[in-house]
Structure formats: C-alpha cells, structure tokens
VOSEDREN-131581 format. One record per residue: residue in one letter; x, y, z of N, C-alpha, C, O in turn. Coordinates in steps of 0.1 Angstrom, whole numbers, plus 5000, padded with zeros to 4 digits. Layout:
BEGIN
 lumdren n.xx n.yy n.zz ca.xx ca.yy ca.zz c.xx c.yy c.zz o.xx o.yy o.zz
       a    X    Y    Z     X     Y     Z    X    Y    Z    X    Y    Z
...
This chain:
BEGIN
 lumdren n.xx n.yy n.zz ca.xx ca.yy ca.zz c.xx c.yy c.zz o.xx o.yy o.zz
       x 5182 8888 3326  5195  8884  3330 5195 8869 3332 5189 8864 3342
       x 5202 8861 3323  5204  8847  3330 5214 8844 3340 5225 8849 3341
       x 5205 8834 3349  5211  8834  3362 5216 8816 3363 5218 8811 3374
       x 5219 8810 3351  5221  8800  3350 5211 8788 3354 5214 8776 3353
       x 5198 8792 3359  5184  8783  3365 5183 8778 3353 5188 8786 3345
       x 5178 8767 3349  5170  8758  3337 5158 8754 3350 5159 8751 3362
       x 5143 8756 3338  5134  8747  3345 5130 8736 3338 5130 8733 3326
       x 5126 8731 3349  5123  8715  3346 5106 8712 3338 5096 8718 3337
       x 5111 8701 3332  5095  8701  3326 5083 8699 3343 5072 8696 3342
       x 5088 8701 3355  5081  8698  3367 5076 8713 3369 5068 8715 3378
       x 5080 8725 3361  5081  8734  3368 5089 8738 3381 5088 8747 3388
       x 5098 8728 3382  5108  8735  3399 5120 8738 3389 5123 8734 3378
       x 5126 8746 3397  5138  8755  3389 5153 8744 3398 5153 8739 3410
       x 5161 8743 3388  5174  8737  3392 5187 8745 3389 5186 8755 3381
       x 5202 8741 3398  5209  8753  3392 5217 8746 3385 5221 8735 3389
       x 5221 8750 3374  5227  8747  3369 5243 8760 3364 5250 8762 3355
       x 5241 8764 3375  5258  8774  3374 5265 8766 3383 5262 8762 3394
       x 5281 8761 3372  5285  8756  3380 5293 8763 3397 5290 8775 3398
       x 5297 8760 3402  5302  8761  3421 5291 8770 3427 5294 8778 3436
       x 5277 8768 3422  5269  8775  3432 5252 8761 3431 5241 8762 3426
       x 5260 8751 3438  5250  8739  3440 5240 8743 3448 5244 8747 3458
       x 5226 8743 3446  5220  8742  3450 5215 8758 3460 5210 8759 3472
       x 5217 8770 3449  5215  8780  3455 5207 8790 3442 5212 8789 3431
       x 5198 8798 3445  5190  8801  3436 5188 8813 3442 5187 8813 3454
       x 5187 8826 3434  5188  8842  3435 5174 8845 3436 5168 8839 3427
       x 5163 8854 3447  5155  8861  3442 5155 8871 3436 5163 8880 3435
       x 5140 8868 3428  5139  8878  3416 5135 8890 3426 5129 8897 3417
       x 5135 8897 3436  5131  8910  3440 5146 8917 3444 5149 8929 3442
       x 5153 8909 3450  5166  8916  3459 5180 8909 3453 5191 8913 3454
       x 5175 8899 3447  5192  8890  3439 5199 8881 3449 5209 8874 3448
       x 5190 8887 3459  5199  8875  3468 5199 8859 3470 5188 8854 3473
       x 5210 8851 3469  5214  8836  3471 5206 8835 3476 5200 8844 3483
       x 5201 8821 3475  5193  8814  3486 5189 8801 3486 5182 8798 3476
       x 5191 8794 3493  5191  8779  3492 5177 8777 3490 5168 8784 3495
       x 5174 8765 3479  5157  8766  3473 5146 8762 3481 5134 8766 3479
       x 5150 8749 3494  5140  8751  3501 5139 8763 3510 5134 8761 3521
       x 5144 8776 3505  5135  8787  3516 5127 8795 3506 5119 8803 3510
       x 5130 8793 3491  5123  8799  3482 5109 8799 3480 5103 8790 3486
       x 5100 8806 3472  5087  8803  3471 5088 8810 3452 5095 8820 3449
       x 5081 8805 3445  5078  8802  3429 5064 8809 3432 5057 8806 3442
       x 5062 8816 3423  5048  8821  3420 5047 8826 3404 5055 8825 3395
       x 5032 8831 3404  5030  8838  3390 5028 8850 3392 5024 8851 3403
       x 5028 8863 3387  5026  8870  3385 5024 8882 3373 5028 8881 3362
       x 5017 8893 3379  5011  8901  3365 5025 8904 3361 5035 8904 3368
       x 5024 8907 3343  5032  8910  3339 5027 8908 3324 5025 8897 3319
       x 5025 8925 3317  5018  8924  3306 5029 8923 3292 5027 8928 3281
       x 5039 8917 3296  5050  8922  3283 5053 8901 3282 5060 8895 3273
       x 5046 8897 3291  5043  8883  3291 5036 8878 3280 5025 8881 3281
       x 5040 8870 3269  5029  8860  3262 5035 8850 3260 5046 8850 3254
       x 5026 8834 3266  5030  8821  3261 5029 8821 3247 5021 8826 3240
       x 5043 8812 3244  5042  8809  3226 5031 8803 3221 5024 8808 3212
       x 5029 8788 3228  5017  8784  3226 5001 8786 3231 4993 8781 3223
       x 4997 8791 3243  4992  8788  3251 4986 8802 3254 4995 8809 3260
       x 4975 8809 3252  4968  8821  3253 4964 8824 3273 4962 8835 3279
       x 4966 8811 3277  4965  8808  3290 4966 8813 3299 4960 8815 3309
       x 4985 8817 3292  4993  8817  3301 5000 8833 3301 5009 8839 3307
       x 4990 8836 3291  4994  8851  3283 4996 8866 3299 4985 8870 3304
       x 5005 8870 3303  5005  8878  3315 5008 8875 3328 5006 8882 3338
       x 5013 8866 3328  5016  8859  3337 5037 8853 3338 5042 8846 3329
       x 5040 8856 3347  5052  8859  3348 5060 8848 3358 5062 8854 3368
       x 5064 8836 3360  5074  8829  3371 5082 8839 3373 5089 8845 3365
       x 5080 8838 3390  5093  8846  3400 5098 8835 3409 5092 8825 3413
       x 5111 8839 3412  5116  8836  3419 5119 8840 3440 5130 8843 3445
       x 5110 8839 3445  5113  8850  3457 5119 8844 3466 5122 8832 3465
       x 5123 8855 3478  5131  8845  3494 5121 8847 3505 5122 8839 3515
       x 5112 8856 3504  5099  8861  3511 5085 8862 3509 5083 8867 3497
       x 5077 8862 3512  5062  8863  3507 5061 8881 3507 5053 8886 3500
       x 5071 8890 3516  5068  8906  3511 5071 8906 3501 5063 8911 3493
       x 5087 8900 3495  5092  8902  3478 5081 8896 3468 5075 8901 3458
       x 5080 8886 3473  5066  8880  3460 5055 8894 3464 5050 8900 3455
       x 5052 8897 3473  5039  8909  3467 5045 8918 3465 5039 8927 3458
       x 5056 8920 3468  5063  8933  3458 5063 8935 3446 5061 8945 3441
       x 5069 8921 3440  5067  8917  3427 5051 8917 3417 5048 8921 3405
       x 5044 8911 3431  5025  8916  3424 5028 8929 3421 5033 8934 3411
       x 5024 8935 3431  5021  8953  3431 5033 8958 3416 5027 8964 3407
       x 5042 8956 3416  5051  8961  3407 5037 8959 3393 5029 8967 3388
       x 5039 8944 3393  5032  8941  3379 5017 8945 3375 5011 8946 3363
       x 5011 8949 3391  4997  8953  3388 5000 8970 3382 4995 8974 3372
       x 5007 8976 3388  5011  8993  3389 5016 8992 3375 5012 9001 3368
       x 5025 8983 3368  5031  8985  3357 5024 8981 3342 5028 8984 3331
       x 5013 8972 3347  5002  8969  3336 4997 8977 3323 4989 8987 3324
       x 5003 8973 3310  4999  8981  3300 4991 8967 3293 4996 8956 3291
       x 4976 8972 3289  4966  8966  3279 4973 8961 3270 4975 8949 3269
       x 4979 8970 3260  4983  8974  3250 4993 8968 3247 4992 8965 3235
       x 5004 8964 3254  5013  8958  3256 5017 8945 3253 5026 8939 3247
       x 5002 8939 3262  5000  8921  3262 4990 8919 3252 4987 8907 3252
       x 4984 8927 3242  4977  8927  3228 4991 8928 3221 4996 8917 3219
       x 4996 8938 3218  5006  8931  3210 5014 8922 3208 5016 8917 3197
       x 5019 8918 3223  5021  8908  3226 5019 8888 3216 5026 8879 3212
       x 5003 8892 3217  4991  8884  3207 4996 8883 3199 5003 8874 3194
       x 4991 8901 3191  4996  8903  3173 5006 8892 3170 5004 8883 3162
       x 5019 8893 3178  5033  8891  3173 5031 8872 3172 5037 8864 3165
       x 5023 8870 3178  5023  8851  3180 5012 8849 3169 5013 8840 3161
       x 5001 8859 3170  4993  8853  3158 4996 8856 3143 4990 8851 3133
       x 5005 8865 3143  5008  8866  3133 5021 8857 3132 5021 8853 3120
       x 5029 8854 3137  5037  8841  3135 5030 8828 3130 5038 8819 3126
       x 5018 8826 3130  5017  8812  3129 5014 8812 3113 5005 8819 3110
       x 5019 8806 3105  5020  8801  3090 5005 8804 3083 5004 8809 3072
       x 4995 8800 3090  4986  8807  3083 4985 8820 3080 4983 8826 3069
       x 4986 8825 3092  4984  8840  3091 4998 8850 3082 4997 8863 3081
       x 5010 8842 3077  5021  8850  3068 5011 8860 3061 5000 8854 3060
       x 5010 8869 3056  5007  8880  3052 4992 8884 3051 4987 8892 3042
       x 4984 8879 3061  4973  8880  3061 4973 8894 3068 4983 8899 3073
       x 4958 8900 3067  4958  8921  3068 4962 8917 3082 4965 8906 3087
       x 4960 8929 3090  4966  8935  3100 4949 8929 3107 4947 8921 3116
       x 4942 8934 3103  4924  8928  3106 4921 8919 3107 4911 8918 3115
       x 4926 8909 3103  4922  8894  3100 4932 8889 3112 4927 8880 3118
       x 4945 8893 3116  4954  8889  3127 4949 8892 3140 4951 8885 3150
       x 4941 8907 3140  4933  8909  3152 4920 8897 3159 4919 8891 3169
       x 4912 8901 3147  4904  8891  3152 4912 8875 3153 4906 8869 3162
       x 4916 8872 3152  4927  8856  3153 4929 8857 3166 4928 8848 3173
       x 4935 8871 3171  4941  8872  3183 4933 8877 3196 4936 8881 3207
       x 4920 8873 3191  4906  8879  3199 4908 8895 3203 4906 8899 3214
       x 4913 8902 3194  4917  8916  3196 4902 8922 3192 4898 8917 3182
       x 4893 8930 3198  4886  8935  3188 4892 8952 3180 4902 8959 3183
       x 4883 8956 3171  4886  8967  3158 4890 8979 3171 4898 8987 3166
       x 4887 8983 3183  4889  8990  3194 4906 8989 3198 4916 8996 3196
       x 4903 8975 3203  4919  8975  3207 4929 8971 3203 4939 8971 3210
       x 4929 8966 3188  4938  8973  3178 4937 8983 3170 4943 8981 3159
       x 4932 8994 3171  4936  9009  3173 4943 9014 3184 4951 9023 3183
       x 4940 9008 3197  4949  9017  3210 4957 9007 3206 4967 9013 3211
       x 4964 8995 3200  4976  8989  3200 4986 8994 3190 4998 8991 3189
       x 4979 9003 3182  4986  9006  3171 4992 9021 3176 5003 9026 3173
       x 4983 9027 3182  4988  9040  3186 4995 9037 3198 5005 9044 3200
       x 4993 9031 3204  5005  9028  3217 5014 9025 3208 5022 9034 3206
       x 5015 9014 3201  5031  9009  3197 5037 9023 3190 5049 9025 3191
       x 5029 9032 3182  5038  9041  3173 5042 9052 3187 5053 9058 3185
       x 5035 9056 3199  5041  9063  3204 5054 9057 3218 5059 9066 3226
       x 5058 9046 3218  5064  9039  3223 5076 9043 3220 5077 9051 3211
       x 5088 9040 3227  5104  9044  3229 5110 9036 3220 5122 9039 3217
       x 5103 9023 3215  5108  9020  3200 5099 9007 3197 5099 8995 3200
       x 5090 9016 3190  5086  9009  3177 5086 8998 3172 5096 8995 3167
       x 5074 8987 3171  5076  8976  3157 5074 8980 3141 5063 8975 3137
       x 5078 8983 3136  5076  8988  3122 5066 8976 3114 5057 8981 3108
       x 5066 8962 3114  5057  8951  3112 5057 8940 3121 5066 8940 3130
       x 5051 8934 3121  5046  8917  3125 5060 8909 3119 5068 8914 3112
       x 5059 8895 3124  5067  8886  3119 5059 8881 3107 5066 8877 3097
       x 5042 8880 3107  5041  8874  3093 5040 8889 3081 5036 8889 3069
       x 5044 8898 3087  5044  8912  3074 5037 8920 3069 5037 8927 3059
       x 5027 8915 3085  5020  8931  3085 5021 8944 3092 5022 8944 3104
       x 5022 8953 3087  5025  8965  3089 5022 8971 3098 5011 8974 3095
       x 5025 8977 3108  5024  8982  3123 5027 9001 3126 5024 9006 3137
       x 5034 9008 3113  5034  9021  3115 5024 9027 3112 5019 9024 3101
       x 5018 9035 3120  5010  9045  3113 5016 9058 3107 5028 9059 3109
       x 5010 9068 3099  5019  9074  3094 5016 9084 3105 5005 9082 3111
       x 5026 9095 3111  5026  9108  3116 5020 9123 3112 5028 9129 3104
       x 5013 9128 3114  5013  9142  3108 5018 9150 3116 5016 9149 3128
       x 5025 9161 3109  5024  9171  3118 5016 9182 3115 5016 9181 3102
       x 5008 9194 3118  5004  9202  3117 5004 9210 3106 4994 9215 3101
       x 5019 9212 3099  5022  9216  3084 5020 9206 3075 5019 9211 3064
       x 5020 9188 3075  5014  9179  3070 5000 9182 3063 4998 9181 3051
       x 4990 9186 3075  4975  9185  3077 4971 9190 3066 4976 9201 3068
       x 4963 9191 3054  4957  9196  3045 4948 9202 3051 4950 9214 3048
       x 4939 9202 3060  4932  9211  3064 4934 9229 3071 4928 9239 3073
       x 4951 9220 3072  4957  9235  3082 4966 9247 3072 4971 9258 3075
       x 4967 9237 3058  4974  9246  3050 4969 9258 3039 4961 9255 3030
       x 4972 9265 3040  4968  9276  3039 4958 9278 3018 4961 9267 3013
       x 4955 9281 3013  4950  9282  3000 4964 9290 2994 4969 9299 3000
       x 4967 9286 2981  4977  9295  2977 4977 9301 2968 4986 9309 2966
C-alpha cells in the first residue's frame, strides 16, 4: 500500500501526502503518528531482495509507533520465514543481470550462491505455490512438469 512516504537518500522517511505534514502511519496498526515518536527498523522478511546488494537480501524497513509493534513485526517475519522464497527471490535478480540472459537454470544458481540442493526445494516450492513463475526474467525455465499417477509409466498397466 503506498502511503505517500518517499525515503531519503538519509534513510529517514518524509511525507510527502499532501494535508497530512509531518505525520507518518505505523506499519503494525496504520496509525498516524507524528515522526519524532516513530522508531524505523529492519526486519526478517524472506519475500525481501535488494536489487543491487545481496546484503540487504531479507531484510524489510518498518515503520512502528512502539517498540511492542516493531517486535511484532519481528516475530511476524521470523514465524513467516520461507528459505525458498528469498532463493528465488536471487534466481529472479541473477538472472536479470545481462550476462546471465539465457544462461541454464544451473549456471543462475550457482551465480546466485544457490547450491544444486536449494534449487531443487526452490523449484518445487515455486511449482507448488498459489501462483507460479513459469520462467526467470533472463528465460530460464522454472516449471517442472507434474505427474499424475495415470501419467507414471511405471503405474501403467502392460497392454
């Protein structure tokens, strides 16, 4: 949801909606709040990846009015933590960068310090996911195929 904040290259958040000067919403409850009562932190959050910066990869700026809402916000992000998630996350940036346009799906992993382990659970997490990347931005392929039981050559009967 944009809340009309721009941040500064300082990192401090400004408002910039106009007739609400100098008032800023926490991210736990939404409520107003004039910014010196605010507190800015980082937090887990695995659907997080810096564009540039591997650094910063999971890591989430909040906005709070209290130090309970900022650990609410922790706990959320620790409890809601998927591996799998902030590896793809990678995939999708290392395969964005121009060298890597159509380079295998293997060659993107390791780039993305993925090892051959955790791009297999990234590939089966993404195909059993509520929706799917079908490819990469540089055009590697991301479905696995499905079988079902009448698929299986092993299960089909001799005729």
């Amino acid at each position: 949801m944009h809340t009309g904040q721009k941040e500064t290259h300082t990192g401090h958040a400004r408002d910039s909606s106009p007739g609400r000067r100098g008032v800023r919403t926490c991210d736990a409850c939404g409520k107003a709040t004039p910014p010196q009562r605010l507190f800015q932190a980082l937090v887990p959050d695995s659907s997080v990846t810096d564009e540039f910066d591997a650094r910063y990869d999971g890591q989430r700026l909040v906005t709070v009015c209290s130090t309970d809402h900022l650990h609410q916000l922790i706990d959320r992000g620790r409890r809601e933590w998927v591996d799998e998630e902030l590896w793809l996350g990678r995939l999708i940036r290392t395969s964005s960068q121009r060298e890597m346009r159509h380079a295998d799906l293997a060659a993107v992993g390791r780039r993305a310090s993925l090892t051959p382990e955790q791009l297999g659970r990234v590939l089966a997490w993404n195909s059993h996911h509520h929706a799917p990347l079908d490819s990469l931005p540089g055009g590697q392929l991301l479905v696995t195929t499905r079988t079902t039981p009448d698929d299986d050559p092993r299960r089909q009967r001799p005729r």
